[in-house]
Backbone as a printed PyTorch tensor [residue, N CA C, xyz], in Angstrom:
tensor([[[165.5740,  52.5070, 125.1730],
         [164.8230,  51.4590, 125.8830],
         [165.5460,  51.1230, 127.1930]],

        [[164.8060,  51.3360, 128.4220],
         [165.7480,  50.8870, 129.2850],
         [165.7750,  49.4860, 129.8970]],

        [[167.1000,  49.4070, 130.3840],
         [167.3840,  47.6860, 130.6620],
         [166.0790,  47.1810, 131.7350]],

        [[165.5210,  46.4220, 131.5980],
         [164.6090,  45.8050, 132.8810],
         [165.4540,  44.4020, 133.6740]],

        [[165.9390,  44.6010, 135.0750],
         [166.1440,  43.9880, 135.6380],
         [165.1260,  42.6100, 136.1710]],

        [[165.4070,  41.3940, 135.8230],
         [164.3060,  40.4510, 135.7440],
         [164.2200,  39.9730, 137.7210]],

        [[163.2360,  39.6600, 138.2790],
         [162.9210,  39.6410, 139.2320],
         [161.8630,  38.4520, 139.7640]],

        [[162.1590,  37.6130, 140.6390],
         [161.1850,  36.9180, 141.6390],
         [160.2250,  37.4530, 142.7760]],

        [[159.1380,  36.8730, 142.5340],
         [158.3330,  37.7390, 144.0490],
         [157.6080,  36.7510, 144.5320]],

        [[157.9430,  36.3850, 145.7550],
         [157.4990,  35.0300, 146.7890],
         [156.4030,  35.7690, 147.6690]],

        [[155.4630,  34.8780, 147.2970],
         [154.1940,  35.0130, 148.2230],
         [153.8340,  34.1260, 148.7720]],

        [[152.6650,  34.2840, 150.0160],
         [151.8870,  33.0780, 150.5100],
         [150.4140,  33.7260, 150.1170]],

        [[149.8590,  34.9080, 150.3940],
         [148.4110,  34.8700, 150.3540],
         [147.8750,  35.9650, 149.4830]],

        [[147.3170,  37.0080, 149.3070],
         [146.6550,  37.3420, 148.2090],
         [147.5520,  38.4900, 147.3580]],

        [[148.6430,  38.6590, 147.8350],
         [149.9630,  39.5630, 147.1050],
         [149.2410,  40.5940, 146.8200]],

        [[149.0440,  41.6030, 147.9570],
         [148.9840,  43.0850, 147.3950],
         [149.7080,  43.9500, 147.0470]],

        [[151.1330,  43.6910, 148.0260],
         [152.6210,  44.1870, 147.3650],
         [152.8190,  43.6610, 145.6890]],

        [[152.4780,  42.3630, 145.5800],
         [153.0590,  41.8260, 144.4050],
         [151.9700,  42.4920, 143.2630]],

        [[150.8970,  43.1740, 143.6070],
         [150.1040,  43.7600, 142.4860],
         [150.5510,  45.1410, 142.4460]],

        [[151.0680,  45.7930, 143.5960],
         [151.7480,  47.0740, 143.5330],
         [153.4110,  46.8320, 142.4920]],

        [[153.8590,  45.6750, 143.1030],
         [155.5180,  45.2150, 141.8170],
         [154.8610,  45.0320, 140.4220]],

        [[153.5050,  44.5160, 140.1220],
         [153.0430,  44.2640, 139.1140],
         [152.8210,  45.5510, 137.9420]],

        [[151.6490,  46.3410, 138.7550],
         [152.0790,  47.6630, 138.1270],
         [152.9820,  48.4160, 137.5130]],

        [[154.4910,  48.6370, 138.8310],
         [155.0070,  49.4900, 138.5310],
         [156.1060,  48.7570, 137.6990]],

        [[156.2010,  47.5040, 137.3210],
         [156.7160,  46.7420, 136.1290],
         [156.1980,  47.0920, 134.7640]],

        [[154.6600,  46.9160, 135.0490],
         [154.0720,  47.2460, 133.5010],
         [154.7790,  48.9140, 132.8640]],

        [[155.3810,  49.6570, 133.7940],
         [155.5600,  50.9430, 133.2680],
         [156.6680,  50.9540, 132.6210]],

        [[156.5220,  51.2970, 131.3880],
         [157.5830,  51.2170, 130.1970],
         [159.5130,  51.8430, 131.3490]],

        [[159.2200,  53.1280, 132.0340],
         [160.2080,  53.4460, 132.5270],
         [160.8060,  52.8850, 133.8880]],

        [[160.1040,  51.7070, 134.3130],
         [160.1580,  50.6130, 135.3170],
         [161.7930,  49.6680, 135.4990]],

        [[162.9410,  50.1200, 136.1280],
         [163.9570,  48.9930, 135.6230],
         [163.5190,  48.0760, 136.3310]],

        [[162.2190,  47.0080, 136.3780],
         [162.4390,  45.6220, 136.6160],
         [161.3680,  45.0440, 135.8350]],

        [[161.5790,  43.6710, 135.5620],
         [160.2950,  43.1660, 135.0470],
         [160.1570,  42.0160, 135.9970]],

        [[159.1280,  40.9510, 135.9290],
         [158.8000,  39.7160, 137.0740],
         [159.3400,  38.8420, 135.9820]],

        [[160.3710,  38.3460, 136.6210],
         [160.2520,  36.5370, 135.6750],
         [159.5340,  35.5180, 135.9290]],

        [[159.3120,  35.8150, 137.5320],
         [158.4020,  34.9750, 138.3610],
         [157.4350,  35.2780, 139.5420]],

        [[156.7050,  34.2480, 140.0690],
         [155.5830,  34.1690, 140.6540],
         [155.4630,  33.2650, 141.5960]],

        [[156.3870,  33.3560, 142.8900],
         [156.5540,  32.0740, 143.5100],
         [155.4430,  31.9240, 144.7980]],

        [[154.8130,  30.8170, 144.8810],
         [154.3010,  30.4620, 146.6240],
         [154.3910,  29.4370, 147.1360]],

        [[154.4980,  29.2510, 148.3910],
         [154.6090,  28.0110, 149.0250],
         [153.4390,  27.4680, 149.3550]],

        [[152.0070,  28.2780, 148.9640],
         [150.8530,  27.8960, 149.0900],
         [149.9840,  27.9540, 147.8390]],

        [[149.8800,  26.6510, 146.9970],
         [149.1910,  26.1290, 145.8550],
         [147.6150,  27.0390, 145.6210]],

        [[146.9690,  27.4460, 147.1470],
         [145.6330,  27.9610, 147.0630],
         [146.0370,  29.4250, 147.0610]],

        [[147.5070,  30.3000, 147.1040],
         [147.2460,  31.1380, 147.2870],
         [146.7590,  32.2310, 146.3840]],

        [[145.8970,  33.4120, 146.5400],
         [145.2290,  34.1180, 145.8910],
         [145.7300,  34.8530, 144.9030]],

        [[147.0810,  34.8400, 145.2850],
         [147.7380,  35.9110, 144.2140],
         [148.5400,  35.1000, 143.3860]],

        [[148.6610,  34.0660, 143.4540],
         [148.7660,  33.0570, 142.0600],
         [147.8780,  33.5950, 140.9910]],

        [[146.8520,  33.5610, 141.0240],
         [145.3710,  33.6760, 140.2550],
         [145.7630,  34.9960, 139.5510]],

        [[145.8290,  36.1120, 140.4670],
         [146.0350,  37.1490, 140.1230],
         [147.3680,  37.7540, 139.4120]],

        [[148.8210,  36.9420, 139.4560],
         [149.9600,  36.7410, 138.6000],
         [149.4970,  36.1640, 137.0450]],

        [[148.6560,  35.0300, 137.3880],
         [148.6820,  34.2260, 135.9990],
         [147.7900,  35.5510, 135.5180]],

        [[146.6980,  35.8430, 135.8880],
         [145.9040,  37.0920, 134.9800],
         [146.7610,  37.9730, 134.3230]],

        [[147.7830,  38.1840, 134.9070],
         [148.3840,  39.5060, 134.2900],
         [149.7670,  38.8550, 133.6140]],

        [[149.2810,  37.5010, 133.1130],
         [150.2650,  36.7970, 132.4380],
         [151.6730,  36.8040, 132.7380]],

        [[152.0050,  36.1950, 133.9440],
         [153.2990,  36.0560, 134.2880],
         [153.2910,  34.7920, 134.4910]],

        [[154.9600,  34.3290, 134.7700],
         [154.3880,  32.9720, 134.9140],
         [154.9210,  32.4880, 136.9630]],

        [[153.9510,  31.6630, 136.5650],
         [153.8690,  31.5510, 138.2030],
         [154.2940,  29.7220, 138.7420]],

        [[154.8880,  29.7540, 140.2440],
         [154.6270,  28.2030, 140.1990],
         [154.6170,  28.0510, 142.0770]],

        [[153.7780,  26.6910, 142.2670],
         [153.7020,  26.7880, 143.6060],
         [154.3730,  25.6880, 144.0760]],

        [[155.4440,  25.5940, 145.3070],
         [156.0790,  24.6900, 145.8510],
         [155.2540,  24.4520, 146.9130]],

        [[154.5570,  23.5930, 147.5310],
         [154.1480,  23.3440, 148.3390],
         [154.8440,  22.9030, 150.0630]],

        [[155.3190,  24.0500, 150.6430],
         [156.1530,  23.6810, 151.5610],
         [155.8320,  22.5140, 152.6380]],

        [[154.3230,  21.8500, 152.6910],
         [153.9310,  20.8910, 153.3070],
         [154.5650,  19.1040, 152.9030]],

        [[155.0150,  19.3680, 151.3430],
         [155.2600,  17.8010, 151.0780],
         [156.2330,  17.8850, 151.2860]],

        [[157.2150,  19.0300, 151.9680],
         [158.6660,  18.5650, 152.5050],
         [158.2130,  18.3220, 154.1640]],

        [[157.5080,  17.8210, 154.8450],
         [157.7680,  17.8940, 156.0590],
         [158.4290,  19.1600, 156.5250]],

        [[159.4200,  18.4080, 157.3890],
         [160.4380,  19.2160, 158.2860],
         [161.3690,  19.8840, 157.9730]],

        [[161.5660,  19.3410, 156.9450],
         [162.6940,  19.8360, 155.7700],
         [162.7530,  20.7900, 155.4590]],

        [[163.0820,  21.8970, 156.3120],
         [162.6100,  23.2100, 155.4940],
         [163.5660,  24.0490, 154.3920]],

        [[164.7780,  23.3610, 154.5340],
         [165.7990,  23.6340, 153.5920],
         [165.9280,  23.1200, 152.2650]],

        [[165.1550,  21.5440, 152.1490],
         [165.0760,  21.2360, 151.1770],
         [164.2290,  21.4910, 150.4840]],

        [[163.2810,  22.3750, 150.8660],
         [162.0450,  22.9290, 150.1580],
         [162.5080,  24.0880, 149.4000]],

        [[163.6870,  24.9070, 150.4210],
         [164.2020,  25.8860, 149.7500],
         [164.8620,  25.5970, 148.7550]],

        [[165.5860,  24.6880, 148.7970],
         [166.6270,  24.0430, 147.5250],
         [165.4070,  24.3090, 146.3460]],

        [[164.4890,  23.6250, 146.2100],
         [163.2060,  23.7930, 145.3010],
         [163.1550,  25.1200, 144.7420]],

        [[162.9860,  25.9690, 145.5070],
         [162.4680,  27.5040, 145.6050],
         [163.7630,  27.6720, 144.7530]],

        [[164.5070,  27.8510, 145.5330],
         [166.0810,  28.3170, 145.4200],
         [166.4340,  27.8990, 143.2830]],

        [[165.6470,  26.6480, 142.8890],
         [166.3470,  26.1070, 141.7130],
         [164.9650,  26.5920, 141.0580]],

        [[164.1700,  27.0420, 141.1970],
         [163.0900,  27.6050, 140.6820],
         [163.1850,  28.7110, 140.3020]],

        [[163.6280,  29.9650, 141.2680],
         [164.0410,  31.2070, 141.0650],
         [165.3940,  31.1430, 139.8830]],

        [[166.4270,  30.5480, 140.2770],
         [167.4480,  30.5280, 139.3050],
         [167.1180,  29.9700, 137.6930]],

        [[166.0260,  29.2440, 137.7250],
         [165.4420,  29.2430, 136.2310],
         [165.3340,  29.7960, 135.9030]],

        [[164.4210,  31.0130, 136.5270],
         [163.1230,  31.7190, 135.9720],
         [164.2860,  33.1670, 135.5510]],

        [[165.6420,  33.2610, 135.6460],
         [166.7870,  34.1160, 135.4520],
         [166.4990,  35.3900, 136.2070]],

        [[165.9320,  35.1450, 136.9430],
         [165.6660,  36.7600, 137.9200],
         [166.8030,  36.9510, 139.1540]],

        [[167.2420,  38.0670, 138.9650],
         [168.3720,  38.4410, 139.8600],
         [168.1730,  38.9660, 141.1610]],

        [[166.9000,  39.2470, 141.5530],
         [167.1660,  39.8340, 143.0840],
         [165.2380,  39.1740, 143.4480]],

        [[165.2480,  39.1650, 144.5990],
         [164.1110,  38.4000, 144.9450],
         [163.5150,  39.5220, 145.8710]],

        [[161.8800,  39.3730, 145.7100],
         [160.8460,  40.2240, 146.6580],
         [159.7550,  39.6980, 147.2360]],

        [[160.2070,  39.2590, 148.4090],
         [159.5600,  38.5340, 149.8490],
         [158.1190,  39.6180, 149.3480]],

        [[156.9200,  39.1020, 149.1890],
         [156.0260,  40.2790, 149.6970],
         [154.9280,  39.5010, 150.4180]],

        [[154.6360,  39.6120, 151.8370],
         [153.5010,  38.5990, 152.4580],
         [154.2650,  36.7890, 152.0100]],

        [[155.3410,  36.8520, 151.7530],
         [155.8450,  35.1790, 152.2510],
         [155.8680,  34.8740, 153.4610]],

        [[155.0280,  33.9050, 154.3150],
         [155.3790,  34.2730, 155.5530],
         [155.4880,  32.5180, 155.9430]],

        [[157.1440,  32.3900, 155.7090],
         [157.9700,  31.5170, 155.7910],
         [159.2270,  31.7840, 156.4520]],

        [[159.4880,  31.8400, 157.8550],
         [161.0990,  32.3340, 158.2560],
         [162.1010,  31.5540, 157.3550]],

        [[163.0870,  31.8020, 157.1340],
         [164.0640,  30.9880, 155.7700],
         [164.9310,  30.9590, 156.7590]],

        [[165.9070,  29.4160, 156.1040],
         [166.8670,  29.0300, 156.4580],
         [168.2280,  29.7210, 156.2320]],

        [[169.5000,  29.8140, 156.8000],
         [170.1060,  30.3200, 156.4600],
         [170.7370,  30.0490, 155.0030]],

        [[170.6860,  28.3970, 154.3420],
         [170.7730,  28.3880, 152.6200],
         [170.1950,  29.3180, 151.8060]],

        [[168.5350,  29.5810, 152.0420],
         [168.1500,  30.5970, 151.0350],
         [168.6040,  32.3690, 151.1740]],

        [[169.1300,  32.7110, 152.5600],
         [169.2700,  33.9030, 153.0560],
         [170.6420,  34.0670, 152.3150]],

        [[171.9700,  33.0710, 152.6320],
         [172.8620,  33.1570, 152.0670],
         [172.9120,  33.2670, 150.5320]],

        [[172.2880,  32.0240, 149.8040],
         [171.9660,  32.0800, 148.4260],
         [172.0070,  33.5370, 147.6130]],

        [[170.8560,  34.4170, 148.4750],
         [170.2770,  35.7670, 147.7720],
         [170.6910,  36.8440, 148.3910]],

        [[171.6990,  36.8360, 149.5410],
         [172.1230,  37.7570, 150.1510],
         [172.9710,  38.9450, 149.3250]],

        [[172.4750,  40.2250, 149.9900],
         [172.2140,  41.5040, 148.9900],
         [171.1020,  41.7080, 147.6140]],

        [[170.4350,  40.4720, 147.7580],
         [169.8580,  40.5190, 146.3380],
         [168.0910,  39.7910, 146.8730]],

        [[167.6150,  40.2840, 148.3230],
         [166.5790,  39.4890, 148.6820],
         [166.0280,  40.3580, 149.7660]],

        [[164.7250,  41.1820, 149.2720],
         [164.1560,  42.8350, 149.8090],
         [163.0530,  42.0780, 150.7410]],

        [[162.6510,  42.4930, 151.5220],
         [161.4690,  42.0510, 152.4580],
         [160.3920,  43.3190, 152.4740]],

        [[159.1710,  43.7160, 152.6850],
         [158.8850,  44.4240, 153.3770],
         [157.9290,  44.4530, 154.4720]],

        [[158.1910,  45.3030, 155.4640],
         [157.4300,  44.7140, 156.8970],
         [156.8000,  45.7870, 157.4110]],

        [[155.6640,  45.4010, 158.0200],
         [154.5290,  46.4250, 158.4240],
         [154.9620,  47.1340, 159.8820]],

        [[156.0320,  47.7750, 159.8430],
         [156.4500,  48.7080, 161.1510],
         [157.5510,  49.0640, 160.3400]],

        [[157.9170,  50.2260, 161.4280],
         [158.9440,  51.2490, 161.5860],
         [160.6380,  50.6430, 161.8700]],

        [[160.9420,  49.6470, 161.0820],
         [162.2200,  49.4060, 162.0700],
         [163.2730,  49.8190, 162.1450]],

        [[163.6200,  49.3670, 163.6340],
         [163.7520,  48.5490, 164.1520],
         [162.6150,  48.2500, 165.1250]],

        [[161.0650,  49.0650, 165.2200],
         [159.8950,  49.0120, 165.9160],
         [159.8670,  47.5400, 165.6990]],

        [[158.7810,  46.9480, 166.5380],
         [157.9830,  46.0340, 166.3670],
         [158.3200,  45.2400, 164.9050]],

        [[159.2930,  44.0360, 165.1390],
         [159.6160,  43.0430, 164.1640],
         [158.3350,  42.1240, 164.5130]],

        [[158.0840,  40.9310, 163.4540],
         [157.7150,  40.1750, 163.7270],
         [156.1030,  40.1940, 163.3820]],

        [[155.4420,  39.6380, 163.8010],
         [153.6810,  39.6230, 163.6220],
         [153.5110,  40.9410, 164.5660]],

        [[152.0570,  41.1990, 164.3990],
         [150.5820,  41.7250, 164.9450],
         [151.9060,  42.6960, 165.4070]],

        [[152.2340,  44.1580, 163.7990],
         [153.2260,  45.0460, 164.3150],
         [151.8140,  45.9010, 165.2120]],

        [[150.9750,  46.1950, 164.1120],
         [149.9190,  47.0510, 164.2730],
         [148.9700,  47.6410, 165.7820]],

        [[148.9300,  46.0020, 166.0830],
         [148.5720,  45.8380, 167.7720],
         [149.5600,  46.4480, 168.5960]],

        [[150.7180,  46.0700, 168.2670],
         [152.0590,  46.5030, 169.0410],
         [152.4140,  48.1750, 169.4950]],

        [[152.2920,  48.5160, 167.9820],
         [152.5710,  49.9830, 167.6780],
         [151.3030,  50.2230, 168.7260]],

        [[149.8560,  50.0560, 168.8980],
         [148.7020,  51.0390, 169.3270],
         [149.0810,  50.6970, 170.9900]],

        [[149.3180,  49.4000, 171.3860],
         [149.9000,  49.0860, 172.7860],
         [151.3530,  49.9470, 173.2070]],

        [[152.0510,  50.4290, 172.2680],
         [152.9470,  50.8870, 172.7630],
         [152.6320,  52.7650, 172.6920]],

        [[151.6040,  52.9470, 172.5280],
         [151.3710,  54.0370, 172.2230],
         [152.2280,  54.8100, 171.2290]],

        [[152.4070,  54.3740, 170.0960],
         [153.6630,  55.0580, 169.0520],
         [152.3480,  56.3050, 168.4550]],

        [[153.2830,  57.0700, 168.7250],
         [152.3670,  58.7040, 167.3110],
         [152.8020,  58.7740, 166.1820]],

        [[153.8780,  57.5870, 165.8490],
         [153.9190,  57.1330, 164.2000],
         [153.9640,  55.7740, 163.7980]],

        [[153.6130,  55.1830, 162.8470],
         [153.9490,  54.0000, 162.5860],
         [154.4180,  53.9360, 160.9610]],

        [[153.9680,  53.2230, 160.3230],
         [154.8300,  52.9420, 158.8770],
         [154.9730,  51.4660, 158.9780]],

        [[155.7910,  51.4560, 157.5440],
         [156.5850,  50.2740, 156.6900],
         [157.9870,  50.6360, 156.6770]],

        [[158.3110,  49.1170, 156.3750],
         [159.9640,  49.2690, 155.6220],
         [160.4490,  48.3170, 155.1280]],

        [[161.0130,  48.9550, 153.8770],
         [161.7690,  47.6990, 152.8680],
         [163.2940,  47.5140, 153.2850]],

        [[163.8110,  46.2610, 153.6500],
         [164.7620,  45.8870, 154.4030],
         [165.4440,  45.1060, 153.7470]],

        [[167.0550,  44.5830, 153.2610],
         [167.7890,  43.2700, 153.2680],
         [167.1400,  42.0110, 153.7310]],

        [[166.9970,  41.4660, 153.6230],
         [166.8830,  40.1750, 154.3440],
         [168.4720,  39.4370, 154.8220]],

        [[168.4950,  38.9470, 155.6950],
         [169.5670,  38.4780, 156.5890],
         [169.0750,  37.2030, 157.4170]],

        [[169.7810,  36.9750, 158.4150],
         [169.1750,  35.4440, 158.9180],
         [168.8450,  36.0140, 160.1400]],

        [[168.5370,  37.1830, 160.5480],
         [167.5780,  37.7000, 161.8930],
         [166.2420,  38.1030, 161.3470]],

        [[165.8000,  37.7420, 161.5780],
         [164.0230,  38.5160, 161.1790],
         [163.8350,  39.3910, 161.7430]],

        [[163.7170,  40.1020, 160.3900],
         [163.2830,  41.5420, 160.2410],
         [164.5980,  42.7330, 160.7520]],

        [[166.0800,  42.1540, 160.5360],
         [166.8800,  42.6570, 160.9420],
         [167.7970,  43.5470, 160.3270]],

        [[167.5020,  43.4170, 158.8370],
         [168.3610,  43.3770, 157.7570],
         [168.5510,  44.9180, 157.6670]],

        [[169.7090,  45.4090, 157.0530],
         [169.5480,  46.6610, 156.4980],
         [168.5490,  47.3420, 155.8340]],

        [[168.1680,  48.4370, 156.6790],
         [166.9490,  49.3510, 156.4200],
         [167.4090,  49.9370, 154.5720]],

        [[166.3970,  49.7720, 154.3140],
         [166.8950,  50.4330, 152.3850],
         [165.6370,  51.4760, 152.4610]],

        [[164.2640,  51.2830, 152.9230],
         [163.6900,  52.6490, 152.7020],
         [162.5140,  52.6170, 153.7810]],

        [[162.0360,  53.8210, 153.9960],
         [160.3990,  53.5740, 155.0790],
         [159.5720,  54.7790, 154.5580]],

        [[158.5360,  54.3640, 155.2650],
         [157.3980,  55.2030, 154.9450],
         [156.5730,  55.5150, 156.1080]],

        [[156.2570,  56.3300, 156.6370],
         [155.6750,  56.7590, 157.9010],
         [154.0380,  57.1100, 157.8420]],

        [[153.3750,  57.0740, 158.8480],
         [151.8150,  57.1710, 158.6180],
         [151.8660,  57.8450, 160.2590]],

        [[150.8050,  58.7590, 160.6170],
         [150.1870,  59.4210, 161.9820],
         [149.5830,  58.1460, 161.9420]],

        [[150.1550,  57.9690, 163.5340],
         [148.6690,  56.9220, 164.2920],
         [147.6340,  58.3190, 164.8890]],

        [[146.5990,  57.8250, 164.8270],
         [145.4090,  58.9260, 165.3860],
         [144.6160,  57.8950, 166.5200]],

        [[144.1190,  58.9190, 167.3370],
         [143.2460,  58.6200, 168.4060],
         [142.0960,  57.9380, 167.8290]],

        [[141.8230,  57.0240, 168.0400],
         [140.6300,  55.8520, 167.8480],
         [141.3470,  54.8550, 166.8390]],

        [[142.3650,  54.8220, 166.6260],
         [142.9340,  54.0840, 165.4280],
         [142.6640,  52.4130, 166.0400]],

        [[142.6260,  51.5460, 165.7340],
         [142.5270,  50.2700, 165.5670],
         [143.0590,  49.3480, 164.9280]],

        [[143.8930,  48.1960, 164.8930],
         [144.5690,  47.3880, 164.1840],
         [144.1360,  47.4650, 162.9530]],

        [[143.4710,  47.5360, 162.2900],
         [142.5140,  47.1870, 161.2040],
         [142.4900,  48.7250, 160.6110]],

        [[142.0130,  49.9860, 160.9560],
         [142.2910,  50.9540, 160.1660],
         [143.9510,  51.5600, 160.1900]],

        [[144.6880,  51.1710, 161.0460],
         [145.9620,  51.5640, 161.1120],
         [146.6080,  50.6630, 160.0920]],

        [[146.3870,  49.4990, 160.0480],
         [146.9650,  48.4550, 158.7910],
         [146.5560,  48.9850, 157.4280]],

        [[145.2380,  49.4400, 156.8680],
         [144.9830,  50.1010, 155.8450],
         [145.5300,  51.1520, 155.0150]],

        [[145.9390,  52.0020, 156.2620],
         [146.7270,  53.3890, 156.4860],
         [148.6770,  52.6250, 155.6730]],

        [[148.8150,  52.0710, 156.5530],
         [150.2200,  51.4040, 156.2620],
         [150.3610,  50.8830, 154.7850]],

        [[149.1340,  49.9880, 154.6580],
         [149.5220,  49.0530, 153.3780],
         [149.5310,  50.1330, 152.0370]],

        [[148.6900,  51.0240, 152.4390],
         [148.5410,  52.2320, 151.4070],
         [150.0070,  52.3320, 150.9380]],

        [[150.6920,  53.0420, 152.0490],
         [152.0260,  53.1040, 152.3790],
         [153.2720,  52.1270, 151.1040]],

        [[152.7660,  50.9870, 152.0540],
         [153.6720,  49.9940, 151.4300],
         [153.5800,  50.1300, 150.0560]],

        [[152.5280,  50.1710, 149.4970],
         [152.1080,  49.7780, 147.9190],
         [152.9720,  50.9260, 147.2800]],

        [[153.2890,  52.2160, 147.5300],
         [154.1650,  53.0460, 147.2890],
         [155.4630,  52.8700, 147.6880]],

        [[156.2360,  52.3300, 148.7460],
         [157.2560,  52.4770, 149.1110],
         [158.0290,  51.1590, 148.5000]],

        [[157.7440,  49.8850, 148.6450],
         [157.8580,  48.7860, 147.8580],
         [158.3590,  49.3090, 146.2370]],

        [[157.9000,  49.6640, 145.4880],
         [158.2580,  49.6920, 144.0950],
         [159.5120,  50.8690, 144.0490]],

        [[159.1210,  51.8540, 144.8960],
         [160.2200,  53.1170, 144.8160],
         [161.5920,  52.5530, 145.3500]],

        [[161.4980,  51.8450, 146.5230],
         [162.7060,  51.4250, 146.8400],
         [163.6230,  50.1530, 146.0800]],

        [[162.4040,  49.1280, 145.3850],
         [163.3120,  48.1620, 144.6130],
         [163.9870,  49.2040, 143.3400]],

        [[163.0790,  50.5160, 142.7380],
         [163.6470,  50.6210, 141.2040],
         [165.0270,  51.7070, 142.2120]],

        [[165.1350,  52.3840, 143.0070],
         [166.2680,  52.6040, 143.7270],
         [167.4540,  51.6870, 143.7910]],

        [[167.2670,  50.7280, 144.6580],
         [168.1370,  49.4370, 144.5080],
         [168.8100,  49.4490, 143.1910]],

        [[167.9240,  48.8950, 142.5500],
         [168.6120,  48.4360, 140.9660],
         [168.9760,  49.5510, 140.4490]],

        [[168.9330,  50.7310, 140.1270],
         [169.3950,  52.2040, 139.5970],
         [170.5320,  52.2770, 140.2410]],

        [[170.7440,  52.1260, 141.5500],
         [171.9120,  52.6930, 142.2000],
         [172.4070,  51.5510, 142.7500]],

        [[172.4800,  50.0180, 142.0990],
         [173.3310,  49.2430, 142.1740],
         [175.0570,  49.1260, 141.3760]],

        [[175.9960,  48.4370, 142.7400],
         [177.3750,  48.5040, 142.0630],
         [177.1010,  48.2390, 140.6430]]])
């Protein structure tokens, strides 16, 4: 039987990464399982879709902290450490973090982001990549660190941009991407952790 490494996955909106972690958890030869189901948004979609597949889930609402954005993390931060999960998976959280939660989970807190990096950090990679005329684009699962989107590269996945491509079919192309590269690179991580 192999060990399953227990795991957090922070979302804000309909977690398609987190249904791709969902999957490749359910697979008996999977080293991770979800302990948790975190969002900072109470309406978000992939709550719904965690509790379906019976995990357990909970939403911090980052609005009733104001300004506070650290003390919201403290929340997060004592939430995750309940739920006994050892390494955390940003998927569509789209919350820049303070340096408490970065430090907290540092080495143990995966992001993944819709470009090539060090390409186009940040939002609207997709627009970026077709404005910059790139003939490749991709994903990549990264460290998290206190630069956005800066962290040590851990894996990527590459896609042809093609002539007529458009934000919208080039993002399709990618997320495909992601939904594969996301699970391969966390059960990596944990396999070939000290």
């Amino acid at each position: 039987m192999i060990q399953k490494t227990p795991i957090a996955i922070l979302i804000s909106g309909r977690g398609s990464n987190m249904r791709a972690l969902i999957e490749a958890c359910e697979r008996p030869d999977y080293p991770a399982r979800i302990a948790l189901v975190l969002s900072n948004r109470p309406d978000a979609a992939g709550l719904e879709v965690a509790r379906a597949a019976g995990l357990q889930t909970i939403a911090i609402d980052h609005k009733s902290f104001g300004k506070d954005r650290e003390a919201h993390e403290r929340k997060v931060d004592a939430a995750i450490r309940a739920s006994g999960a050892e390494i955390v998976c940003l998927a569509g959280y789209m919350r820049v973090l303070t340096p408490f939660l970065v430090n907290a989970w540092e080495g143990r807190m995966l992001n993944i982001h819709p470009s090539l990096l060090p390409a186009f950090p940040g939002l609207h990679t997709h627009e970026a990549a077709l404005t910059a005329g790139a003939k490749e684009h991709g994903c990549t699962v990264h460290l998290v660190t206190s630069g956005v989107d800066e962290g040590p590269i851990l894996g990527q996945a590459r896609v042809s941009v093609f002539p007529g491509d458009t934000p919208d079919t080039l993002a399709a192309r990618v997320l495909e991407r992601e939904h594969e590269l996301y699970p391969e690179t966390l059960a990596h991580m944990i396999t070939h952790r000290p």
